[in-house]
Every structure is written in C-alpha cells, then in structure tokens.
mmCIF file of the N, C-alpha and C atoms, coordinates in Angstrom:
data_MODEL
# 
_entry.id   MODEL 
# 
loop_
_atom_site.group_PDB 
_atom_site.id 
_atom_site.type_symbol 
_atom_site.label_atom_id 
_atom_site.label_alt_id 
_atom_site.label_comp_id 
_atom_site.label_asym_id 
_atom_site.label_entity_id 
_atom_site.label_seq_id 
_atom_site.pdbx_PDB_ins_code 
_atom_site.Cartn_x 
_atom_site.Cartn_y 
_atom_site.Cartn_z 
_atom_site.occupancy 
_atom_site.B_iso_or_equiv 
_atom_site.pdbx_formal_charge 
_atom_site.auth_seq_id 
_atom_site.auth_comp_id 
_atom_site.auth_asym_id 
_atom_site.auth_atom_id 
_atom_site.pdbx_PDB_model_num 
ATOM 1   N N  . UNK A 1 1  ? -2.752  -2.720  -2.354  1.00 0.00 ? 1  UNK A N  1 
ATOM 2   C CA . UNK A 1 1  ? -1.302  -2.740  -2.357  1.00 0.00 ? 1  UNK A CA 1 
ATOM 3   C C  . UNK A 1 1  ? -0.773  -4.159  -2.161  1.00 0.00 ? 1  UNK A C  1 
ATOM 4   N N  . UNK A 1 2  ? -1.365  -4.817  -1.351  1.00 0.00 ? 2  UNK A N  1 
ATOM 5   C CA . UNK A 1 2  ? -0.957  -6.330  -0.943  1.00 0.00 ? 2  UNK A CA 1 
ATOM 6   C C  . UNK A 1 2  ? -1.107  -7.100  -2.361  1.00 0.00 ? 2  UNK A C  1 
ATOM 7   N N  . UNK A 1 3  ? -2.186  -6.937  -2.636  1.00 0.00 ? 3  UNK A N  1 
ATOM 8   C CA . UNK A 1 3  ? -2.574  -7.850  -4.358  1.00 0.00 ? 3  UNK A CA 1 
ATOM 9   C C  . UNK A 1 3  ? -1.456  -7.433  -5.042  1.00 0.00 ? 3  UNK A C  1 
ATOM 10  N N  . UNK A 1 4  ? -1.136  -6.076  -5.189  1.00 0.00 ? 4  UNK A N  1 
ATOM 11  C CA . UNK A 1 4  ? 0.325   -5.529  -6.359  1.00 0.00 ? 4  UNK A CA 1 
ATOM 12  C C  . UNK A 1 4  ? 1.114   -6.027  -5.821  1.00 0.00 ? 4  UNK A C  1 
ATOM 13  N N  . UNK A 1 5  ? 2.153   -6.511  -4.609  1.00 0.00 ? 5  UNK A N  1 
ATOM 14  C CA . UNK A 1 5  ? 3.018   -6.565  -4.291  1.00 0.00 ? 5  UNK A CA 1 
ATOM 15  C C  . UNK A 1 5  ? 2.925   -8.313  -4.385  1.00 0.00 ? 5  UNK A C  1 
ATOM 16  N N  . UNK A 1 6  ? 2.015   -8.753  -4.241  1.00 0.00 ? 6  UNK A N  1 
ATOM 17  C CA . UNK A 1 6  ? 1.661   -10.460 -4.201  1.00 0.00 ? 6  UNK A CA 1 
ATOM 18  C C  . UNK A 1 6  ? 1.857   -11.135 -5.519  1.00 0.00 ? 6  UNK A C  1 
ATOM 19  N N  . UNK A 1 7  ? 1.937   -10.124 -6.466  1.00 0.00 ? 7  UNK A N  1 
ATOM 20  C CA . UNK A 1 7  ? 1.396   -10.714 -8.220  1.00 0.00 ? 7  UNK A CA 1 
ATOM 21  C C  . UNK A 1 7  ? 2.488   -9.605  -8.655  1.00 0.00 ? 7  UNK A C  1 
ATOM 22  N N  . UNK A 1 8  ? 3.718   -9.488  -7.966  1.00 0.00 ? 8  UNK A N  1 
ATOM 23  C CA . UNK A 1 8  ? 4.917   -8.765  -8.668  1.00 0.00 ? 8  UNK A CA 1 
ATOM 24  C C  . UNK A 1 8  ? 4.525   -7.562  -9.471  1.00 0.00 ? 8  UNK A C  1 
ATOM 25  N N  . UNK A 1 9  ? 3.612   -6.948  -9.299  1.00 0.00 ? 9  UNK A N  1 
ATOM 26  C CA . UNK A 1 9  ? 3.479   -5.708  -10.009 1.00 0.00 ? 9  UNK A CA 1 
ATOM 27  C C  . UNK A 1 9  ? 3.622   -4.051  -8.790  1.00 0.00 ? 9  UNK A C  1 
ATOM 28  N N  . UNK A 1 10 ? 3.761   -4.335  -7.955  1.00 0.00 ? 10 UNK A N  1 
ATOM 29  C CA . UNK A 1 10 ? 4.292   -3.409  -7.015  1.00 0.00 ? 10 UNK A CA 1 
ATOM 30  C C  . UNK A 1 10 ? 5.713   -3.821  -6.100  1.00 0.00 ? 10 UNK A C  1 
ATOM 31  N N  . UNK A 1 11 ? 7.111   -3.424  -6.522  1.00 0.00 ? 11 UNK A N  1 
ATOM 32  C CA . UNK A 1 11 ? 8.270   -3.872  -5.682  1.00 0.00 ? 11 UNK A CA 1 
ATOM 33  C C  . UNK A 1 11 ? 8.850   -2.929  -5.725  1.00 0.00 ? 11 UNK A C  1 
ATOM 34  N N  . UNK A 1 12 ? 8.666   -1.781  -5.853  1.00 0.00 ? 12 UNK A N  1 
ATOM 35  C CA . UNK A 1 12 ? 9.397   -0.102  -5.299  1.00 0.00 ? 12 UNK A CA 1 
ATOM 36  C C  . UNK A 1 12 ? 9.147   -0.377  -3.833  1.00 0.00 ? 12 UNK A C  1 
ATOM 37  N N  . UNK A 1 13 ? 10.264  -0.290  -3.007  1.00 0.00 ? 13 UNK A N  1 
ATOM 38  C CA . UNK A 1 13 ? 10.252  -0.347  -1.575  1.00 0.00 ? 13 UNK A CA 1 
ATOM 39  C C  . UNK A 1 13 ? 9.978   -1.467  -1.094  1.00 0.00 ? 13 UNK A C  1 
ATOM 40  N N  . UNK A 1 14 ? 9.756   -2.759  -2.004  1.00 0.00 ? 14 UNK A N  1 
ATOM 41  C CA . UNK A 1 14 ? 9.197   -3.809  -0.673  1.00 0.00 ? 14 UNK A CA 1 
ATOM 42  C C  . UNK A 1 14 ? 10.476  -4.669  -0.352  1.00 0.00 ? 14 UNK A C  1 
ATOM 43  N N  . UNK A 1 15 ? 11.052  -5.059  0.595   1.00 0.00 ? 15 UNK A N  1 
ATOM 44  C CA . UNK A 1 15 ? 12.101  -5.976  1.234   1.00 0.00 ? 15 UNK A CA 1 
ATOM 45  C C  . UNK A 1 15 ? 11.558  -7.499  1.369   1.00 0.00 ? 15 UNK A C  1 
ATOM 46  N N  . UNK A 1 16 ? 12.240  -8.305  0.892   1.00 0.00 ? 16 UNK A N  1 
ATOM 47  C CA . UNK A 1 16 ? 11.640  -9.629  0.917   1.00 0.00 ? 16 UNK A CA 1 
ATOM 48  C C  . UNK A 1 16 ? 12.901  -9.992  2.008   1.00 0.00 ? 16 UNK A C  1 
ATOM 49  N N  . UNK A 1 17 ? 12.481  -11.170 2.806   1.00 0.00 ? 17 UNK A N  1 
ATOM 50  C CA . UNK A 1 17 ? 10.916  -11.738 3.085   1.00 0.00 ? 17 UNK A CA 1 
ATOM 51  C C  . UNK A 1 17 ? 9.800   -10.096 3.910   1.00 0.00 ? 17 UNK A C  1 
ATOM 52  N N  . UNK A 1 18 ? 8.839   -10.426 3.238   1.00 0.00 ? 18 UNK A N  1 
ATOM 53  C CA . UNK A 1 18 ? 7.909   -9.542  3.984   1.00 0.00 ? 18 UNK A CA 1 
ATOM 54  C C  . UNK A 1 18 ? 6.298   -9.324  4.738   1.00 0.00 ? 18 UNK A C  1 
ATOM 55  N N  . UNK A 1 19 ? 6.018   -9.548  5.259   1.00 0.00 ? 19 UNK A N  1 
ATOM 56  C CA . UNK A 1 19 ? 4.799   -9.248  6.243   1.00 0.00 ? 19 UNK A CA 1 
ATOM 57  C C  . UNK A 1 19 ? 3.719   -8.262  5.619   1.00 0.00 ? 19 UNK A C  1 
ATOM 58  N N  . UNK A 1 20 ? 2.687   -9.240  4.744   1.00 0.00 ? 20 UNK A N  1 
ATOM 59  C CA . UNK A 1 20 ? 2.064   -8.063  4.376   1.00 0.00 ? 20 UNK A CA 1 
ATOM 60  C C  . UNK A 1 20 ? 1.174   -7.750  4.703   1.00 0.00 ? 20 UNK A C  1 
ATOM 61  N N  . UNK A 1 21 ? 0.276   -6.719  4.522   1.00 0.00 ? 21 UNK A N  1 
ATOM 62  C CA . UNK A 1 21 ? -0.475  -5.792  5.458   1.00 0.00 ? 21 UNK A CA 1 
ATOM 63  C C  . UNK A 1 21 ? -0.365  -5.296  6.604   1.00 0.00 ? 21 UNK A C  1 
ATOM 64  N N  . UNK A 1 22 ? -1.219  -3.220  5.982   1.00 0.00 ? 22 UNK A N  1 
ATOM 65  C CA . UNK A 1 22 ? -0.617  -2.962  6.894   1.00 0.00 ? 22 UNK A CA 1 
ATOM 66  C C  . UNK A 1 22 ? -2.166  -1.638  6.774   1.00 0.00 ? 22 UNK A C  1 
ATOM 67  N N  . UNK A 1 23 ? -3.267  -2.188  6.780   1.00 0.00 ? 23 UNK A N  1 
ATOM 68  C CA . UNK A 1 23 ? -4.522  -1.697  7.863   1.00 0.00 ? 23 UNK A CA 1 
ATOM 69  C C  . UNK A 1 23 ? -4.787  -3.256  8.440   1.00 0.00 ? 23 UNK A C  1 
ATOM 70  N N  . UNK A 1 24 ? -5.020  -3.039  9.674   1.00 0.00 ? 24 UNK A N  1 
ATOM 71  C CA . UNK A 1 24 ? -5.097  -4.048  10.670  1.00 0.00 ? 24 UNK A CA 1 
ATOM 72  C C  . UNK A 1 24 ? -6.306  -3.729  11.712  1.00 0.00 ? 24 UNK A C  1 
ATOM 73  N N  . UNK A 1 25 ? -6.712  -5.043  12.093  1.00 0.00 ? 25 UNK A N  1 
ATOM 74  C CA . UNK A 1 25 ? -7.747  -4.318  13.398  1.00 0.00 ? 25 UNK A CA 1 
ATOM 75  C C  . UNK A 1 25 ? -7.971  -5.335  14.501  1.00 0.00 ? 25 UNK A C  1 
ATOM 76  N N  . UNK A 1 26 ? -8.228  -5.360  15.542  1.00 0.00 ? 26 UNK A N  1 
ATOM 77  C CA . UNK A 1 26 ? -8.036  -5.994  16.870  1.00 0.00 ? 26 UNK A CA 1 
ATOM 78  C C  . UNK A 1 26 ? -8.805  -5.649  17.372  1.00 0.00 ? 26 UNK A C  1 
ATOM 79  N N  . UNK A 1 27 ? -8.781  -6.222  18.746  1.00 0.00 ? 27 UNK A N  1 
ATOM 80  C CA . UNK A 1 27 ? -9.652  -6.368  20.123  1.00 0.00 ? 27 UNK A CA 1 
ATOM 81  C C  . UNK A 1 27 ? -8.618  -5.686  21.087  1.00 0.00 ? 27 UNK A C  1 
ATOM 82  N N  . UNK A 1 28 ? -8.929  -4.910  21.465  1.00 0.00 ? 28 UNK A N  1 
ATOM 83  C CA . UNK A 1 28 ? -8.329  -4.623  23.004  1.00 0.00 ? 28 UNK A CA 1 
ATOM 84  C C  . UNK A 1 28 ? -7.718  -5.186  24.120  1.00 0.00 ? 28 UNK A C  1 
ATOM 85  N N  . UNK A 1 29 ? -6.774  -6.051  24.573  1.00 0.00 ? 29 UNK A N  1 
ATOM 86  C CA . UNK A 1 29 ? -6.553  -6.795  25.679  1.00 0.00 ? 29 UNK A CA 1 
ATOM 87  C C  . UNK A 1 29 ? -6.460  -5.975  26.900  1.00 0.00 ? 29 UNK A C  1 
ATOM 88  N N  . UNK A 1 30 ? -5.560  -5.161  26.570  1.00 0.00 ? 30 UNK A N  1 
ATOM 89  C CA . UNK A 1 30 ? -4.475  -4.494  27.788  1.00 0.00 ? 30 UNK A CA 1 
ATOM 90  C C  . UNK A 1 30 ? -4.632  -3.294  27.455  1.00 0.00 ? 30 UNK A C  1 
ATOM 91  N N  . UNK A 1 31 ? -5.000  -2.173  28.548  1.00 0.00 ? 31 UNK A N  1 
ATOM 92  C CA . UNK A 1 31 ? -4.211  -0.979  28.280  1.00 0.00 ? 31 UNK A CA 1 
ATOM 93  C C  . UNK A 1 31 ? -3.541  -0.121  29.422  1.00 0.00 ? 31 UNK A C  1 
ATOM 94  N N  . UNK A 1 32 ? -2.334  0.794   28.728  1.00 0.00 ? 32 UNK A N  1 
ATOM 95  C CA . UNK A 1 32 ? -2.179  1.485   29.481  1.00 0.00 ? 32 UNK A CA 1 
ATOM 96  C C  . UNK A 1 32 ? -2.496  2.684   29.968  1.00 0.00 ? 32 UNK A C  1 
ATOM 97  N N  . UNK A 1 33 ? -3.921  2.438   30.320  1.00 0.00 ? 33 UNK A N  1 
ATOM 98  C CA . UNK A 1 33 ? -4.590  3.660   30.258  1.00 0.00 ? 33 UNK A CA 1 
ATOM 99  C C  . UNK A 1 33 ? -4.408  5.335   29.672  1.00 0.00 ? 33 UNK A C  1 
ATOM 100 N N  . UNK A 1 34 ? -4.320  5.059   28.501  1.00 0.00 ? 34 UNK A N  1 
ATOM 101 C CA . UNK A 1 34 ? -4.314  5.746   27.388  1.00 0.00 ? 34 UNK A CA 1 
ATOM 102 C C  . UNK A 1 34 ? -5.165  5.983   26.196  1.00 0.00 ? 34 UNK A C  1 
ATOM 103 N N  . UNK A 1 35 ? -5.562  7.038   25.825  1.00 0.00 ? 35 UNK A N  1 
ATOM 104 C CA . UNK A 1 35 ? -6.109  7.552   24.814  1.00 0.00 ? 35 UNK A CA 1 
ATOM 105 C C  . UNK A 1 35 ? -8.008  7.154   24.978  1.00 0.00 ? 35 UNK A C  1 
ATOM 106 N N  . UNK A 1 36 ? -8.071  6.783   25.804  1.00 0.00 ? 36 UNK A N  1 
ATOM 107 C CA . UNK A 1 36 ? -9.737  6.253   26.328  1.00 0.00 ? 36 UNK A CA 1 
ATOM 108 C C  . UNK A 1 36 ? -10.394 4.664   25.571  1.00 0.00 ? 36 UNK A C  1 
ATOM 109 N N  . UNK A 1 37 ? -9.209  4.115   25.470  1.00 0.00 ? 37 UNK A N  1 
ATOM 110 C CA . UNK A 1 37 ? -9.525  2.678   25.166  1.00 0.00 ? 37 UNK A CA 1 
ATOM 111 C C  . UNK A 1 37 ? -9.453  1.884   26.275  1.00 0.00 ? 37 UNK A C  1 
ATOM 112 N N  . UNK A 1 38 ? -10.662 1.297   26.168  1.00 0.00 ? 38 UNK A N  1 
ATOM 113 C CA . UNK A 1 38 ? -10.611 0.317   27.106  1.00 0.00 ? 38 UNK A CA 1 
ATOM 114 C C  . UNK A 1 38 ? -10.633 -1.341  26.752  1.00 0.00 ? 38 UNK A C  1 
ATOM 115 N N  . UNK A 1 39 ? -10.603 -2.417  27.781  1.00 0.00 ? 39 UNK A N  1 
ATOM 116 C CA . UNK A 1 39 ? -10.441 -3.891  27.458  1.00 0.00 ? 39 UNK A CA 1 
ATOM 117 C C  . UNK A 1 39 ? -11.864 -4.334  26.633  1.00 0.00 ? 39 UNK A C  1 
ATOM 118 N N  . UNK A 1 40 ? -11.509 -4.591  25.440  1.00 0.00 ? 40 UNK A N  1 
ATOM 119 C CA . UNK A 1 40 ? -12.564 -4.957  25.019  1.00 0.00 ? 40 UNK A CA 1 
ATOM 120 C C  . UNK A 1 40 ? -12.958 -4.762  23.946  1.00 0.00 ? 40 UNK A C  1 
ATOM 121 N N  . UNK A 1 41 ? -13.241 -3.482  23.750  1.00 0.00 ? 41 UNK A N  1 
ATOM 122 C CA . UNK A 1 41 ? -12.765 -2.617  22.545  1.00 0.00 ? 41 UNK A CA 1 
ATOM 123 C C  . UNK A 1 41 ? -12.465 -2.809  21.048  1.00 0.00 ? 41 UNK A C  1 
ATOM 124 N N  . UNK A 1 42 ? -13.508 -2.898  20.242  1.00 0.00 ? 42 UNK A N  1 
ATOM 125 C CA . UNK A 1 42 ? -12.868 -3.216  18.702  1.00 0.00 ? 42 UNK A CA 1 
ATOM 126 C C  . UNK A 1 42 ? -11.974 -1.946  18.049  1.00 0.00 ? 42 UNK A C  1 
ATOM 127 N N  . UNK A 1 43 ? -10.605 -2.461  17.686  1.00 0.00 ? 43 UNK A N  1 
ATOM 128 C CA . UNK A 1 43 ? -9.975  -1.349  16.713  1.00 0.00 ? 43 UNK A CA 1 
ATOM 129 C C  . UNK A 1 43 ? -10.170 -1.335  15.041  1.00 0.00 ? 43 UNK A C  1 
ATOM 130 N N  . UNK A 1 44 ? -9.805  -0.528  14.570  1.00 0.00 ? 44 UNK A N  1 
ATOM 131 C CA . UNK A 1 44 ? -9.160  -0.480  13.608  1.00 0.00 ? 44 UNK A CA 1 
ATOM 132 C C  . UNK A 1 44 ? -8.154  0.199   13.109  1.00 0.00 ? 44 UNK A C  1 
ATOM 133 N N  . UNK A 1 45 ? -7.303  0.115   12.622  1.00 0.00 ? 45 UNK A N  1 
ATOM 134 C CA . UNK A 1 45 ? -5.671  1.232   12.266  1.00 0.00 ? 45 UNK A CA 1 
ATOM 135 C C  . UNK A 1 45 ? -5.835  0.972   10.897  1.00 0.00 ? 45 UNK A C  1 
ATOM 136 N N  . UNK A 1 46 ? -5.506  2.225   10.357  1.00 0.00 ? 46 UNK A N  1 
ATOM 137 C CA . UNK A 1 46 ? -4.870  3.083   8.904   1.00 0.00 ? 46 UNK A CA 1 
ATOM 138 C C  . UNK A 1 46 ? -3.576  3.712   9.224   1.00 0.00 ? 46 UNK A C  1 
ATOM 139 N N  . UNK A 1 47 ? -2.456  3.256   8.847   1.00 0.00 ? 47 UNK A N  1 
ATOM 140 C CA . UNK A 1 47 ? -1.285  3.599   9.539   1.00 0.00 ? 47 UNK A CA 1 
ATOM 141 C C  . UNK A 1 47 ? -0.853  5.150   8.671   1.00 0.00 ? 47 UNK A C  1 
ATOM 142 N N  . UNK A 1 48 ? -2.166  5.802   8.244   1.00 0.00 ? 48 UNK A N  1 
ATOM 143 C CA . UNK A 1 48 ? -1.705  7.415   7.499   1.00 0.00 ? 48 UNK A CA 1 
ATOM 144 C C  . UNK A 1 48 ? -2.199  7.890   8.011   1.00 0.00 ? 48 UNK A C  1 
ATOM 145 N N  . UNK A 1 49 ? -1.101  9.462   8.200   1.00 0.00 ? 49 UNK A N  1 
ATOM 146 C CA . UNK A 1 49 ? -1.478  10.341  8.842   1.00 0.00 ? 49 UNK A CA 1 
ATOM 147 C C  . UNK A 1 49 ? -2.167  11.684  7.916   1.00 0.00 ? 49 UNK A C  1 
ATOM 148 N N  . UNK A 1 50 ? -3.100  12.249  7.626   1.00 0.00 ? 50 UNK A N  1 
ATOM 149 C CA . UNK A 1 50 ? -3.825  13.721  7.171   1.00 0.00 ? 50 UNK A CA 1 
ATOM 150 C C  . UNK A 1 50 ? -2.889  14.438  7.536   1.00 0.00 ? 50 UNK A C  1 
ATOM 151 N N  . UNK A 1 51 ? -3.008  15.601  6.821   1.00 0.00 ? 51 UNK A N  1 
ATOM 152 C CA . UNK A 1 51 ? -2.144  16.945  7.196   1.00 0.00 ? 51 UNK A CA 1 
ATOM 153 C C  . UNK A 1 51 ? -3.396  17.427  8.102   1.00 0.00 ? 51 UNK A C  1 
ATOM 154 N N  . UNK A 1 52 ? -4.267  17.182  7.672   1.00 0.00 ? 52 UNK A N  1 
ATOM 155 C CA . UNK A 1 52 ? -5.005  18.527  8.530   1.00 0.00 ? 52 UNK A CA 1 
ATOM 156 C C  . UNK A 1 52 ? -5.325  19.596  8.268   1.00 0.00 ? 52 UNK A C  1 
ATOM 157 N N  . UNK A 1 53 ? -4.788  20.470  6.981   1.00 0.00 ? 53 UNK A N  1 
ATOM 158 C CA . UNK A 1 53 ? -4.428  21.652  6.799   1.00 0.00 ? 53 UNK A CA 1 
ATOM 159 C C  . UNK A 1 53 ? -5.097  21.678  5.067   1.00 0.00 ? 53 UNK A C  1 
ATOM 160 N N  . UNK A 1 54 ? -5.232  20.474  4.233   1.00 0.00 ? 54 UNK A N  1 
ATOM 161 C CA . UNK A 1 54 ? -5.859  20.480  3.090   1.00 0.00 ? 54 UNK A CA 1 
ATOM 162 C C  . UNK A 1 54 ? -6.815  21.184  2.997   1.00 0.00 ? 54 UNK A C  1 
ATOM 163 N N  . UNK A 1 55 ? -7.708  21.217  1.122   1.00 0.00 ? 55 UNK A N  1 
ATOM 164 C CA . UNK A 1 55 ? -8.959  21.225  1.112   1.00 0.00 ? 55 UNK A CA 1 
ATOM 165 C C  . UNK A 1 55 ? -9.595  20.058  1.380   1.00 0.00 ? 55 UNK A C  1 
ATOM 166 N N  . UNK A 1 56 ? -8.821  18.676  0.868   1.00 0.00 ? 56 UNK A N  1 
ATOM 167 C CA . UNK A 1 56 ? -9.300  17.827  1.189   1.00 0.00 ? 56 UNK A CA 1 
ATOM 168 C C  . UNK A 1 56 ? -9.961  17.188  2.738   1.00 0.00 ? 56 UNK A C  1 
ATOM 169 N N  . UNK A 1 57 ? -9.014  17.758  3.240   1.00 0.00 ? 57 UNK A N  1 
ATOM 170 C CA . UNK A 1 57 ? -8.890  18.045  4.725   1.00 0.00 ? 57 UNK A CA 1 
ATOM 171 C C  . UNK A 1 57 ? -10.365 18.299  5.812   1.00 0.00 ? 57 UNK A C  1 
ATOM 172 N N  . UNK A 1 58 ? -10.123 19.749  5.256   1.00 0.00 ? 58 UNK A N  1 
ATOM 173 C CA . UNK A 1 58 ? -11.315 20.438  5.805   1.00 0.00 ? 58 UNK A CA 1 
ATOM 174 C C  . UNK A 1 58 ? -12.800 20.101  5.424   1.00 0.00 ? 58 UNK A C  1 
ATOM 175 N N  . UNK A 1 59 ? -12.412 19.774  4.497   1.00 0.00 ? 59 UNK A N  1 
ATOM 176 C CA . UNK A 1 59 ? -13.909 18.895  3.655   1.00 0.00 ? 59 UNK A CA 1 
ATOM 177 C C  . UNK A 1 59 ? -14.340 17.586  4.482   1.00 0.00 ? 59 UNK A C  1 
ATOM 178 N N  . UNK A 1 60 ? -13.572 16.706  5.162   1.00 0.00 ? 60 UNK A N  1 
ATOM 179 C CA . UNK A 1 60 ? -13.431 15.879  5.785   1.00 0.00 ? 60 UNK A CA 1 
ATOM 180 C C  . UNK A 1 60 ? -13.330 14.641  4.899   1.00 0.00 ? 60 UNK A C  1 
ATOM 181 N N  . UNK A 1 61 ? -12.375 14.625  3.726   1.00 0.00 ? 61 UNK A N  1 
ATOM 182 C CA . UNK A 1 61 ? -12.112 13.825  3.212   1.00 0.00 ? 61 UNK A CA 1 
ATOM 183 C C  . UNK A 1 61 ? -10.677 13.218  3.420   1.00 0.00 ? 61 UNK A C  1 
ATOM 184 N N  . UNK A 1 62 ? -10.282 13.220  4.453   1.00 0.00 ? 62 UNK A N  1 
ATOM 185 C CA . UNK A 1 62 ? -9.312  12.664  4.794   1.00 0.00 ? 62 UNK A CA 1 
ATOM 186 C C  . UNK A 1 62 ? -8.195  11.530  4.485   1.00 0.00 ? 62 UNK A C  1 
ATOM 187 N N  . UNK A 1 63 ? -9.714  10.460  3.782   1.00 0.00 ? 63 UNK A N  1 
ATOM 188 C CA . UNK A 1 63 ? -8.361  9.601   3.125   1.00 0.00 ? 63 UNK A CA 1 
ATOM 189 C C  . UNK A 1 63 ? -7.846  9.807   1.675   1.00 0.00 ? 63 UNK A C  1 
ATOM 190 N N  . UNK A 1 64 ? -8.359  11.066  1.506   1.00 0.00 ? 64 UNK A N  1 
ATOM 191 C CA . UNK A 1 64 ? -7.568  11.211  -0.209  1.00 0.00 ? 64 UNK A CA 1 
ATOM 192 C C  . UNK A 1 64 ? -6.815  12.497  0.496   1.00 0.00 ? 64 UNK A C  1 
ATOM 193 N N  . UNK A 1 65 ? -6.687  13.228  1.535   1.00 0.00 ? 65 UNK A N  1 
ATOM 194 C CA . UNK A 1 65 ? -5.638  14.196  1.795   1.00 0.00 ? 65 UNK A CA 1 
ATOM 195 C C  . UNK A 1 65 ? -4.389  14.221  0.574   1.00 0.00 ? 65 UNK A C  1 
ATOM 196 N N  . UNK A 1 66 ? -4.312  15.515  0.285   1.00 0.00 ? 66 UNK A N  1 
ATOM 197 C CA . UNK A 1 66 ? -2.811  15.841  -0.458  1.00 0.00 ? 66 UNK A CA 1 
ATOM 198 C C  . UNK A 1 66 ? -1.193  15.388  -0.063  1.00 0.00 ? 66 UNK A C  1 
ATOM 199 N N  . UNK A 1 67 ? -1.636  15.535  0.527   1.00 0.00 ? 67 UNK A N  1 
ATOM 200 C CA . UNK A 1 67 ? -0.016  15.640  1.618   1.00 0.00 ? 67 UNK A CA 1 
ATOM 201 C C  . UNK A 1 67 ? -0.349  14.492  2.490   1.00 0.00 ? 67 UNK A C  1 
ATOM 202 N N  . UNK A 1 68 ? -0.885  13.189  2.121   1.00 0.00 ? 68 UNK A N  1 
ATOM 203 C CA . UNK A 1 68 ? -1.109  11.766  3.103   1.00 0.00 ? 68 UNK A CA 1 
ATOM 204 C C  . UNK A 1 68 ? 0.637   11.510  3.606   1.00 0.00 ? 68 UNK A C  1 
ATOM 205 N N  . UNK A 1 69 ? 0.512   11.133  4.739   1.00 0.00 ? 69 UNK A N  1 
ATOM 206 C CA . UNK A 1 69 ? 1.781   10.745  5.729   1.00 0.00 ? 69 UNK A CA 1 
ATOM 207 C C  . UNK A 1 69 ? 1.470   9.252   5.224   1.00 0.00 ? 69 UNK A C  1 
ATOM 208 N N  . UNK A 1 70 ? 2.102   8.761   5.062   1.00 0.00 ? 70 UNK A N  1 
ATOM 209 C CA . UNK A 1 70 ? 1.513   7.209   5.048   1.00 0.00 ? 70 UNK A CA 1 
ATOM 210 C C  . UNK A 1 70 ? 3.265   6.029   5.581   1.00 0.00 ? 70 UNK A C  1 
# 
C-alpha cells in the first residue's frame, strides 16, 4: 500500500501531508500492566481486525478474512 500511495497510484482516502505506514513493530519500554507484555518484549501490530466468524476464519486464515476490519 505504501509503494501505491508513494508512486501516485493509490490516493482514494489518503490526506496529504501523510505518515506512511501502518504495520509497525517495537520493543516494549513501559507497561501498564496489561495484556501480559512485559519490558522488553518484541512487538509487532497489523492494525486489522478478523471477524472471527468466517470460513476463512475458522480455517485460521485470518489475514485474508472476508469481512477484514482494517
């Protein structure tokens, strides 16, 4: 998506100036003891959500889900 939007062939929805990318991944600094991450910690984020409820779904193919939240 970043390459389409970089080389003008993707601009449905994008707002200039803009910040691109948006899977990201980090180190842990801080937490508020939440969700069982601790300091240190390699992440990674896919900012889509699965329904859950697919075939794709249940198959555990998750990132082609029907109904992707994204």
């Amino acid at each position: 998506t970043d390459i389409r939007v970089y080389r003008g062939r993707k601009i449905k929805g994008v707002r200039r100036p803009s910040v691109l990318g948006h899977e990201f991944a980090g180190v842990i600094v801080e937490t508020g003891g939440h969700g069982g991450f601790r300091t240190g910690d390699h992440v990674a984020v896919c900012p889509a959500l699965p329904c859950g409820q697919c075939r794709e779904c249940h198959l555990g193919a998750e990132n082609i889900c029907q109904r992707l939240i994204a």
